[in-house]
PADO-691851 format. One line per 4 residues: number of its first residue (from 0); their letters; for each residue x, y, z of N, C-alpha, C, O. Coordinates in nm, 2 decimals, padded with zeros to 4 digits, m for minus. Layout:
PADO-691851
NUM) a) X:Y:Z:X:Y:Z:X:Y:Z:X:Y:Z; ...
This chain:
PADO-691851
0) xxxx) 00.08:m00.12:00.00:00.00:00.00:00.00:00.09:00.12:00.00:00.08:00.22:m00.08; 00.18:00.12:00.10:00.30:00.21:00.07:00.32:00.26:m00.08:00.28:00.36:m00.14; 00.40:00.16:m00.10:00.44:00.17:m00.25:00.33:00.21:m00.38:00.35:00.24:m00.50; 00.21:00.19:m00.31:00.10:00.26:m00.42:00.09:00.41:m00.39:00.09:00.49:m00.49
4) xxxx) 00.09:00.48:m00.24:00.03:00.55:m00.27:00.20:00.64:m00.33:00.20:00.74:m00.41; 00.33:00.58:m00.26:00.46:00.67:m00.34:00.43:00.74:m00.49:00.44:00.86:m00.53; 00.36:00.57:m00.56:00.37:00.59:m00.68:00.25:00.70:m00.74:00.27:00.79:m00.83; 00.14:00.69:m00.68:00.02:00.81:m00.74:00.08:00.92:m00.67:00.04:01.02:m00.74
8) xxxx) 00.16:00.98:m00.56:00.20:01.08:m00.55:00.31:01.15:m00.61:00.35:01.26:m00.59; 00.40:01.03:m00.75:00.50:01.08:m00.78:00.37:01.08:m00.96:00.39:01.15:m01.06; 00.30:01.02:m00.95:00.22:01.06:m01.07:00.15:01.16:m01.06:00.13:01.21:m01.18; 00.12:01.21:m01.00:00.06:01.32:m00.98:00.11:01.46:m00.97:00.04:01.56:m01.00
12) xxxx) 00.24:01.48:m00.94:00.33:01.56:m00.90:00.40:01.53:m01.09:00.41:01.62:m01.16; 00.41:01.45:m01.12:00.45:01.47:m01.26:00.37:01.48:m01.36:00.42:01.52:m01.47; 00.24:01.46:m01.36:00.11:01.52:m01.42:00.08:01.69:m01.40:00.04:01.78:m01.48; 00.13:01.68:m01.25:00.11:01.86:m01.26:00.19:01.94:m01.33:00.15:02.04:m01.38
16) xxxx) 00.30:01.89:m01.32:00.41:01.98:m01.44:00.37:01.97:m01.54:00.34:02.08:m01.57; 00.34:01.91:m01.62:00.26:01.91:m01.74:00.18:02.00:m01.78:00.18:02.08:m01.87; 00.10:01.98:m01.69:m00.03:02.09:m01.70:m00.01:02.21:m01.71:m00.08:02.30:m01.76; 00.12:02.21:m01.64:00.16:02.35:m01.60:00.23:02.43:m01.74:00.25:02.54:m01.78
20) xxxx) 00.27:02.30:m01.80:00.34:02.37:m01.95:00.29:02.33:m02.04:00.36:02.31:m02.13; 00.12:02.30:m02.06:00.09:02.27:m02.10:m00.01:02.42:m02.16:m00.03:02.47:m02.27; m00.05:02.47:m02.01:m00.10:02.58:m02.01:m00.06:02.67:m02.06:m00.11:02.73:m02.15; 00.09:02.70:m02.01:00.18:02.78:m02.04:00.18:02.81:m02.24:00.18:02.92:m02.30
24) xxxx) 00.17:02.67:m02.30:00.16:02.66:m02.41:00.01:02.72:m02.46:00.01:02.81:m02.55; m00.05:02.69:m02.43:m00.20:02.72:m02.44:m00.21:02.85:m02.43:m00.29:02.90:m02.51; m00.16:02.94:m02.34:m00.20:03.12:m02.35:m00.11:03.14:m02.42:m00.13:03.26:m02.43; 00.03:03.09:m02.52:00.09:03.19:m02.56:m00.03:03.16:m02.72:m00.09:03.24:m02.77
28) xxxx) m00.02:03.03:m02.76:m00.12:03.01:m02.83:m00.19:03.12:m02.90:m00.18:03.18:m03.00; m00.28:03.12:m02.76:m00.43:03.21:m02.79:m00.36:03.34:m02.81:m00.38:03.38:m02.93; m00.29:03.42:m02.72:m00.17:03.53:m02.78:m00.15:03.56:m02.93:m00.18:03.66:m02.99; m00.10:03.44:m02.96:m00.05:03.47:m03.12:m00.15:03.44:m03.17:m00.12:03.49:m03.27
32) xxxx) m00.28:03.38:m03.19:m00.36:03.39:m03.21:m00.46:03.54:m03.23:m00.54:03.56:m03.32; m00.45:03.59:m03.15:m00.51:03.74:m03.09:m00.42:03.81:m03.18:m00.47:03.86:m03.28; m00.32:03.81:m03.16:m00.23:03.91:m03.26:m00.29:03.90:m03.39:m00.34:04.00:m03.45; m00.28:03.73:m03.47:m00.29:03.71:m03.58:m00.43:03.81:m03.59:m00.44:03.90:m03.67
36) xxxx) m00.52:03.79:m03.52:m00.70:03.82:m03.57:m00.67:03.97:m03.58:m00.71:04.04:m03.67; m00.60:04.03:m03.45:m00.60:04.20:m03.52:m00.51:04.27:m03.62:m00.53:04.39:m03.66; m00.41:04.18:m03.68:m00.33:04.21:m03.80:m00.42:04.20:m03.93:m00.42:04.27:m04.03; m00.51:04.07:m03.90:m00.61:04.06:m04.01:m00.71:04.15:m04.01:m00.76:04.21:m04.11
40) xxxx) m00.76:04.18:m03.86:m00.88:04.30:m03.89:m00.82:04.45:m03.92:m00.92:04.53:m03.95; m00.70:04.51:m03.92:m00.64:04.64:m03.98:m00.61:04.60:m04.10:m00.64:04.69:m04.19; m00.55:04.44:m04.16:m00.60:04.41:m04.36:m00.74:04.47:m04.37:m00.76:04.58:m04.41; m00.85:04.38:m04.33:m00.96:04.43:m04.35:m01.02:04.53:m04.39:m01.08:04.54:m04.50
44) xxxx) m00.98:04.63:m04.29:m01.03:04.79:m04.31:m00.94:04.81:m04.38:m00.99:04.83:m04.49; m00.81:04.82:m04.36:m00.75:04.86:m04.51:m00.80:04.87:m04.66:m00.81:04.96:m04.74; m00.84:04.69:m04.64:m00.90:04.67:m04.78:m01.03:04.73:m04.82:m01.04:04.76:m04.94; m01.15:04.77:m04.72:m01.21:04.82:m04.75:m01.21:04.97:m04.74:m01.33:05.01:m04.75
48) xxxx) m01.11:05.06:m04.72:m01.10:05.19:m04.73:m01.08:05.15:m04.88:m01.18:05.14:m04.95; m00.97:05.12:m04.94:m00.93:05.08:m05.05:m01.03:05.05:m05.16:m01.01:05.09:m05.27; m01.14:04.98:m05.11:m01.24:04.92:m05.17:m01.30:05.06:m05.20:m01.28:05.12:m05.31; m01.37:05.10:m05.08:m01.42:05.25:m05.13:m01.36:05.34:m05.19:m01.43:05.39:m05.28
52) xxxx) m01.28:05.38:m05.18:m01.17:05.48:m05.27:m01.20:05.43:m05.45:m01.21:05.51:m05.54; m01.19:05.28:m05.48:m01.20:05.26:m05.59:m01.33:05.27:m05.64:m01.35:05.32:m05.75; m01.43:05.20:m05.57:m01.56:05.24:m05.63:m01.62:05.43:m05.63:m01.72:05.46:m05.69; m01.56:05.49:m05.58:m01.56:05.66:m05.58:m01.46:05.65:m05.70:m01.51:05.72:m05.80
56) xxxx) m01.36:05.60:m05.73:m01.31:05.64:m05.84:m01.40:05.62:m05.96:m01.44:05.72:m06.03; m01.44:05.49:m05.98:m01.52:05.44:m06.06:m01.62:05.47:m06.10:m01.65:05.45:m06.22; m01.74:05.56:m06.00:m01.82:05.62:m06.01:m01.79:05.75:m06.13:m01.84:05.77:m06.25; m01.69:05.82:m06.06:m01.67:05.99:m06.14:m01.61:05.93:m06.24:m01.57:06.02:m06.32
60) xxxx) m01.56:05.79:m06.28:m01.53:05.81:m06.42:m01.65:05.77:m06.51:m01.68:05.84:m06.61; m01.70:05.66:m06.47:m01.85:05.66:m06.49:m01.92:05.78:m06.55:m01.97:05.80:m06.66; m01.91:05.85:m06.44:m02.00:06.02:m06.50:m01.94:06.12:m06.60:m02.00:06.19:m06.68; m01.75:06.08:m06.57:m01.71:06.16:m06.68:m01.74:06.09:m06.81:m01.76:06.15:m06.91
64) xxxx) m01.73:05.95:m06.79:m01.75:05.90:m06.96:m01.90:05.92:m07.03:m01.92:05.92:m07.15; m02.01:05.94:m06.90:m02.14:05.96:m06.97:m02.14:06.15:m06.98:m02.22:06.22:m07.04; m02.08:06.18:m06.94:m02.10:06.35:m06.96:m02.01:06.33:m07.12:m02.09:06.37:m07.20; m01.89:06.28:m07.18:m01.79:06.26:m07.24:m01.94:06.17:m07.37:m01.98:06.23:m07.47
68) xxxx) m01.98:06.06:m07.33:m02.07:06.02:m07.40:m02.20:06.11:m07.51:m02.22:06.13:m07.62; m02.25:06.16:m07.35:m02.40:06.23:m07.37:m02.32:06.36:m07.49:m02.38:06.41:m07.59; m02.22:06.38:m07.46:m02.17:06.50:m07.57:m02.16:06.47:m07.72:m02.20:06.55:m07.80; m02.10:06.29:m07.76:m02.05:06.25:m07.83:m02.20:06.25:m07.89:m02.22:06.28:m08.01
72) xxxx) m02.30:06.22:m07.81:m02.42:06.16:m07.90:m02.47:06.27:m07.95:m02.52:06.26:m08.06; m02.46:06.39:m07.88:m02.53:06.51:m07.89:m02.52:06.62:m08.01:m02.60:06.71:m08.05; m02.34:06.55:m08.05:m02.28:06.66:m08.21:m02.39:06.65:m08.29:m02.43:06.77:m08.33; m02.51:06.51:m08.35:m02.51:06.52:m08.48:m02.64:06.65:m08.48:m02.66:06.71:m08.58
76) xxxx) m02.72:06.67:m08.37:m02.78:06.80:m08.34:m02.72:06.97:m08.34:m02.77:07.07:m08.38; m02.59:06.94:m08.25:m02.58:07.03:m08.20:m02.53:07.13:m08.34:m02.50:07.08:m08.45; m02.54:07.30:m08.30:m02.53:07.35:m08.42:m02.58:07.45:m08.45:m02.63:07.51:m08.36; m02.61:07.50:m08.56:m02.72:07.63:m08.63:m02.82:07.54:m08.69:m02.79:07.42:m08.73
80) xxxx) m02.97:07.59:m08.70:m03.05:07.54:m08.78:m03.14:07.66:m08.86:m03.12:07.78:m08.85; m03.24:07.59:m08.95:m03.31:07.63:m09.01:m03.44:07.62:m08.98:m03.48:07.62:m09.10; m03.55:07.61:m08.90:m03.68:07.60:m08.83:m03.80:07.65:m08.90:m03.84:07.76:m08.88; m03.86:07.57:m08.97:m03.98:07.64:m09.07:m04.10:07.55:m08.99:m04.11:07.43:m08.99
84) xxxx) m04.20:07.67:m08.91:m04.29:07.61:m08.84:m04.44:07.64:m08.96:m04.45:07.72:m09.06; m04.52:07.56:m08.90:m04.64:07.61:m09.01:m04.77:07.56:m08.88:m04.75:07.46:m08.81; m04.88:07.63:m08.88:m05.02:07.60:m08.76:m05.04:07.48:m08.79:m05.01:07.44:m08.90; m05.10:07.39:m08.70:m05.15:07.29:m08.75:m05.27:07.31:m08.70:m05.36:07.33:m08.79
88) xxxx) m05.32:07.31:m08.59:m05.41:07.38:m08.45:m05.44:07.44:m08.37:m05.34:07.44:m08.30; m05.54:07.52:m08.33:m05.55:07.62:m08.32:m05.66:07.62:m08.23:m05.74:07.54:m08.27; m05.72:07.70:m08.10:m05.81:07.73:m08.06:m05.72:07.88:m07.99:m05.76:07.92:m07.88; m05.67:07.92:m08.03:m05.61:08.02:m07.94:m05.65:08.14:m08.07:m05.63:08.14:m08.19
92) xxxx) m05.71:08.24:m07.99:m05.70:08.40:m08.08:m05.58:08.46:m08.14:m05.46:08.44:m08.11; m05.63:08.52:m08.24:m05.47:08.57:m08.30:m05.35:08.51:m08.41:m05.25:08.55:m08.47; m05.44:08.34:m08.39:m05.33:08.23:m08.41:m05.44:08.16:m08.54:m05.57:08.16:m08.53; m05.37:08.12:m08.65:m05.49:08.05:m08.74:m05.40:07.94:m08.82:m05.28:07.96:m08.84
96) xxxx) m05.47:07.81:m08.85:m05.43:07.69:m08.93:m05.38:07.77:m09.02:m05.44:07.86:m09.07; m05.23:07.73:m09.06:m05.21:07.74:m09.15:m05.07:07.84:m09.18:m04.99:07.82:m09.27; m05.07:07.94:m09.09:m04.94:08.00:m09.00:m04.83:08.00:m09.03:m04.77:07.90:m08.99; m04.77:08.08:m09.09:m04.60:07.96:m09.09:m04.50:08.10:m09.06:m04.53:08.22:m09.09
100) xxxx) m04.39:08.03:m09.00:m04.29:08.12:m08.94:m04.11:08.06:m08.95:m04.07:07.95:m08.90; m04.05:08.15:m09.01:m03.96:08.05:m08.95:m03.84:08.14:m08.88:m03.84:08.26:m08.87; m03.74:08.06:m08.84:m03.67:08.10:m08.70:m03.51:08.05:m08.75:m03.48:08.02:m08.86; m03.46:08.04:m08.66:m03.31:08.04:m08.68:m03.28:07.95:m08.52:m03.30:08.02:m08.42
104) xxxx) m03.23:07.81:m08.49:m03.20:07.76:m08.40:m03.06:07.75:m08.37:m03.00:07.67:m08.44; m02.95:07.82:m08.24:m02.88:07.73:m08.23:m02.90:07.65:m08.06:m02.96:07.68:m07.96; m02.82:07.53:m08.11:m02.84:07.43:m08.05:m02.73:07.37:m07.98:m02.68:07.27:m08.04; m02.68:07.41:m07.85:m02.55:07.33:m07.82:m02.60:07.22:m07.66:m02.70:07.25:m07.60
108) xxxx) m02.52:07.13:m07.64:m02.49:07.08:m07.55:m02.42:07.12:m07.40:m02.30:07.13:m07.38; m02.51:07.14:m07.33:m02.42:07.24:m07.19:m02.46:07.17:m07.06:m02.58:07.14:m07.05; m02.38:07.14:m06.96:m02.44:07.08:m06.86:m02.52:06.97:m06.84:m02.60:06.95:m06.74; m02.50:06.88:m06.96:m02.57:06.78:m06.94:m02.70:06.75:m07.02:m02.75:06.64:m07.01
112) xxxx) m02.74:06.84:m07.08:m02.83:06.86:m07.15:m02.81:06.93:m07.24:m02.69:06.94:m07.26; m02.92:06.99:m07.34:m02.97:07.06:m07.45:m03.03:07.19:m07.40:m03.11:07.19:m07.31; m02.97:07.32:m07.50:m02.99:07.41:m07.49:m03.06:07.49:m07.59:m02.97:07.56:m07.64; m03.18:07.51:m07.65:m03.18:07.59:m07.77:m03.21:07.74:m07.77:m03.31:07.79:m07.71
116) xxxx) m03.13:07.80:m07.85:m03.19:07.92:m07.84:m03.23:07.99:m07.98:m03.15:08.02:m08.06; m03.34:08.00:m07.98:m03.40:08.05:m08.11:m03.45:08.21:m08.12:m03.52:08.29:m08.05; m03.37:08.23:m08.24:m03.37:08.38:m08.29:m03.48:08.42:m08.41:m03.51:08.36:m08.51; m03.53:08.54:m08.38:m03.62:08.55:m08.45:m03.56:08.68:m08.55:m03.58:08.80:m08.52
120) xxxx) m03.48:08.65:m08.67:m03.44:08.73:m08.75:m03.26:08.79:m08.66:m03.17:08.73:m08.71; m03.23:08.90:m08.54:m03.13:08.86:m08.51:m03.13:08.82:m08.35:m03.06:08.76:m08.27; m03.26:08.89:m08.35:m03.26:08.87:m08.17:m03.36:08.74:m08.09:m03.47:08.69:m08.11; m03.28:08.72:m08.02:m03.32:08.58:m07.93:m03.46:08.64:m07.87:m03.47:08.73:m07.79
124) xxxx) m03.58:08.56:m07.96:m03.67:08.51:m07.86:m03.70:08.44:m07.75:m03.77:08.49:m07.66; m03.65:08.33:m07.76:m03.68:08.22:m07.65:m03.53:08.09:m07.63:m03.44:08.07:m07.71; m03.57:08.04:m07.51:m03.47:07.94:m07.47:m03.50:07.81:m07.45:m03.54:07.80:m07.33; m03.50:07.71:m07.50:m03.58:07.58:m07.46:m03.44:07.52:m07.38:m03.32:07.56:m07.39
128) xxxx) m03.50:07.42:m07.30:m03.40:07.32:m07.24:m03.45:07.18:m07.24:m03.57:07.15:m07.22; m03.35:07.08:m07.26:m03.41:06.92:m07.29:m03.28:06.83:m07.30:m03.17:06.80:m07.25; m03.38:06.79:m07.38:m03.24:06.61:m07.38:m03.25:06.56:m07.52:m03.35:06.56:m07.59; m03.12:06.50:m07.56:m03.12:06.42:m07.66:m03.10:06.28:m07.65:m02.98:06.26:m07.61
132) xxxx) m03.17:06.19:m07.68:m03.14:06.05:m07.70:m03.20:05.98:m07.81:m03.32:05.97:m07.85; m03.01:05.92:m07.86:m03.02:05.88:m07.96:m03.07:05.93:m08.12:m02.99:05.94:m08.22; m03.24:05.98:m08.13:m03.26:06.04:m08.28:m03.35:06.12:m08.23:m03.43:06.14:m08.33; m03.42:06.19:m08.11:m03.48:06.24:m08.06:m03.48:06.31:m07.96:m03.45:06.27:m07.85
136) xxxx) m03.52:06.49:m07.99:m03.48:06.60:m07.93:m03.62:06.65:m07.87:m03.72:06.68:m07.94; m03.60:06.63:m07.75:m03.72:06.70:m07.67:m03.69:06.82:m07.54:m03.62:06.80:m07.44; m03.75:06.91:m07.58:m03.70:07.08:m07.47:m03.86:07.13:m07.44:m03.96:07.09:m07.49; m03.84:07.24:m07.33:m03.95:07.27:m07.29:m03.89:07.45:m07.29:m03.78:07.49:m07.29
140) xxxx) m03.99:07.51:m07.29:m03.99:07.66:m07.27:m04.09:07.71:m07.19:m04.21:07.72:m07.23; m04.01:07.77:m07.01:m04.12:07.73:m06.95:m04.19:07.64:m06.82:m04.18:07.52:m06.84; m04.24:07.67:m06.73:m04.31:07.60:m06.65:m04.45:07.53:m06.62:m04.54:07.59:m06.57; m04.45:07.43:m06.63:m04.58:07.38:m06.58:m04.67:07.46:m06.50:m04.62:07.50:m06.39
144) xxxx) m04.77:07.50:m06.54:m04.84:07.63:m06.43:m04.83:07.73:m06.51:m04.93:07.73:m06.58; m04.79:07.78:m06.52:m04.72:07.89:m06.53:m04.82:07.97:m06.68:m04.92:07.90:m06.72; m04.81:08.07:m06.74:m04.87:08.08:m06.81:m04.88:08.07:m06.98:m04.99:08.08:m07.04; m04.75:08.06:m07.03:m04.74:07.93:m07.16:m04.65:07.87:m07.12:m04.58:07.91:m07.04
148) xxxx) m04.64:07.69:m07.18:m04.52:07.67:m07.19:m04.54:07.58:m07.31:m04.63:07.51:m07.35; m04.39:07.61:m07.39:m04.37:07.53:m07.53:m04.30:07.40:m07.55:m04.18:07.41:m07.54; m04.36:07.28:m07.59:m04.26:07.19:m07.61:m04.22:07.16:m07.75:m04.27:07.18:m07.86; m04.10:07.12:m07.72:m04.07:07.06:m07.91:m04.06:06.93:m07.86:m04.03:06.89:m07.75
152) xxxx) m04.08:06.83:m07.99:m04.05:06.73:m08.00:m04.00:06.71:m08.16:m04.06:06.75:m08.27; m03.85:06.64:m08.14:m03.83:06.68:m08.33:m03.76:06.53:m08.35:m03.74:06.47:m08.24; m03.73:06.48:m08.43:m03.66:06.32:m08.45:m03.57:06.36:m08.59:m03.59:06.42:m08.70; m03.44:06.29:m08.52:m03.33:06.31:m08.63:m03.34:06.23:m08.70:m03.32:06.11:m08.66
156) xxxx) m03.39:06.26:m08.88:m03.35:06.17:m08.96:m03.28:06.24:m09.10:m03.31:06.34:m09.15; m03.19:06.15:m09.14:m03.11:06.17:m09.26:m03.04:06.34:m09.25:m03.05:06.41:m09.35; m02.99:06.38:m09.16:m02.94:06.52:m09.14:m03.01:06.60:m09.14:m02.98:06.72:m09.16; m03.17:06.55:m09.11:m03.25:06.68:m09.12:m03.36:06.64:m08.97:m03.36:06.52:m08.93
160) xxxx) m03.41:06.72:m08.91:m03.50:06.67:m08.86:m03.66:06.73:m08.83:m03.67:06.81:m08.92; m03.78:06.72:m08.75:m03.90:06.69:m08.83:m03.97:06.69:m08.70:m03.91:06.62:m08.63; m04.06:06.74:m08.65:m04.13:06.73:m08.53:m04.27:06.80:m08.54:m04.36:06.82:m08.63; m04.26:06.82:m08.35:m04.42:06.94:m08.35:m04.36:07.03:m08.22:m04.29:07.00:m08.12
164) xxxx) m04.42:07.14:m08.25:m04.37:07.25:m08.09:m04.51:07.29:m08.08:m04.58:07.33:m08.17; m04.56:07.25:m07.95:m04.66:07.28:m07.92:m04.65:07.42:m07.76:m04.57:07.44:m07.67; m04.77:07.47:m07.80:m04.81:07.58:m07.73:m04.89:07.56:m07.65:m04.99:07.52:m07.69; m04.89:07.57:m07.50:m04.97:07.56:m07.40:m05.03:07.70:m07.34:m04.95:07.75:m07.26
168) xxxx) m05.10:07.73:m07.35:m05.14:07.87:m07.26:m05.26:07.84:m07.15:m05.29:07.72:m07.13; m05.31:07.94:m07.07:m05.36:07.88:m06.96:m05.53:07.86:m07.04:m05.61:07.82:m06.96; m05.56:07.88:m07.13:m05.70:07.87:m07.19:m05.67:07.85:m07.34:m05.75:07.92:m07.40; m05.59:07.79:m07.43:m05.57:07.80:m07.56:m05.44:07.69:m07.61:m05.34:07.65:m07.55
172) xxxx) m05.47:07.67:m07.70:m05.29:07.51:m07.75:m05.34:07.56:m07.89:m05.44:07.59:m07.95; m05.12:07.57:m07.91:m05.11:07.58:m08.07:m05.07:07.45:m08.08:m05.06:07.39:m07.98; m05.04:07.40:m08.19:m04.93:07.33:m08.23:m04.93:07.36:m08.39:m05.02:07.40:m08.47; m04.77:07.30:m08.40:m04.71:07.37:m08.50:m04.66:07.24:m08.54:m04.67:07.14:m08.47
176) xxxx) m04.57:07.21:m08.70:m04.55:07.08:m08.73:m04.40:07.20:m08.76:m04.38:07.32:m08.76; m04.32:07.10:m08.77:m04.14:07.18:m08.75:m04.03:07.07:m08.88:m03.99:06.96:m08.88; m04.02:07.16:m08.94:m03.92:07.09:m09.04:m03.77:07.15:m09.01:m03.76:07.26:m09.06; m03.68:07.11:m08.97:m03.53:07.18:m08.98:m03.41:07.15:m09.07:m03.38:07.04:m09.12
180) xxxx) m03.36:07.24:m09.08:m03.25:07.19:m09.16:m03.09:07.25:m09.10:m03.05:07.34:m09.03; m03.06:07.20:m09.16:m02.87:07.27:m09.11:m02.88:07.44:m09.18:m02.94:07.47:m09.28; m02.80:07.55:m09.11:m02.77:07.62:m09.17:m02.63:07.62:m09.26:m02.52:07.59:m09.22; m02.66:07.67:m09.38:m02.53:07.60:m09.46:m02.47:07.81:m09.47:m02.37:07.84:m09.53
């Protein structure tokens, strides 16, 4: 009995050292461990500062290629024109089927849009503002409410283009049929 319990007391006593560097192993472990996970969480954020920075890049080039685009599309309009309007409809005084007027357009690309400004012999009457896409030019002159407002609608074909500008007043609508041509 002696000799048993020597021996569980020298097993035991050499079990505990173990444990003891066993442990010891075990917190440096989790340590480098801990390190490892916050070296990886400052990658992280790194990467996604990085991440954002490039999608902000990506964005404004984005916008410069469609501002760079919207321009490209915009030449085969932009320009001087020739504008021969003629009545088509009429309930408004003053104004009769059949009407014809013509005008002098130019037409440039500014800020994203369409600008027209139409002269009546040398001096600017009016200013439309709109958009072009693809073969079709549409501008307004004017507010909703308000007491006229003019739209054009014109479609580019074969170097010429071809529409209607209609007249809104607060009791009365013209419309007009619009033939244009380049000024040469």
């Amino acid at each position: 009995m002696r000799w048993t319990l020597v021996f569980l007391f020298f097993a035991a006593a050499l079990q505990g050292c173990g444990y003891k560097e066993k442990e010891a192993q075990l917190t440096k472990r989790e340590q480098q461990v801990a390190e490892k996970e916050q070296t990886l969480m400052q990658w992280e954020q790194r990467l996604t500062l990085l991440e954002k920075e490039l999608q902000e890049k990506k964005k404004k080039q984005l916008e410069d290629s469609t501002a760079v685009t919207d321009s490209l599309q915009a030449q085969p309009v932009t320009g001087k024109w020739i504008v021969k309007m003629r009545c088509t409809e009429t309930n408004c005084s003053g104004s009769a089927i059949g009407d014809s007027k013509t005008e002098t357009w130019e037409i440039a690309y500014q800020n994203k849009g369409i600008v027209v400004n139409t002269f009546t012999g040398n001096e600017l009457s009016r200013i439309y503002n709109g958009s072009f896409m693809q073969t079709r030019l549409e501008a307004t002159n004017g507010q909703p409410g308000s007491e006229s407002v003019m739209r054009i609608m014109l479609e580019l074909k074969e170097g010429k283009m071809e529409g209607t500008r209609e007249v809104e007043r607060t009791d009365c609508k013209i419309r007009y049929t619009l033939t244009a041509e380049r000024q040469k």
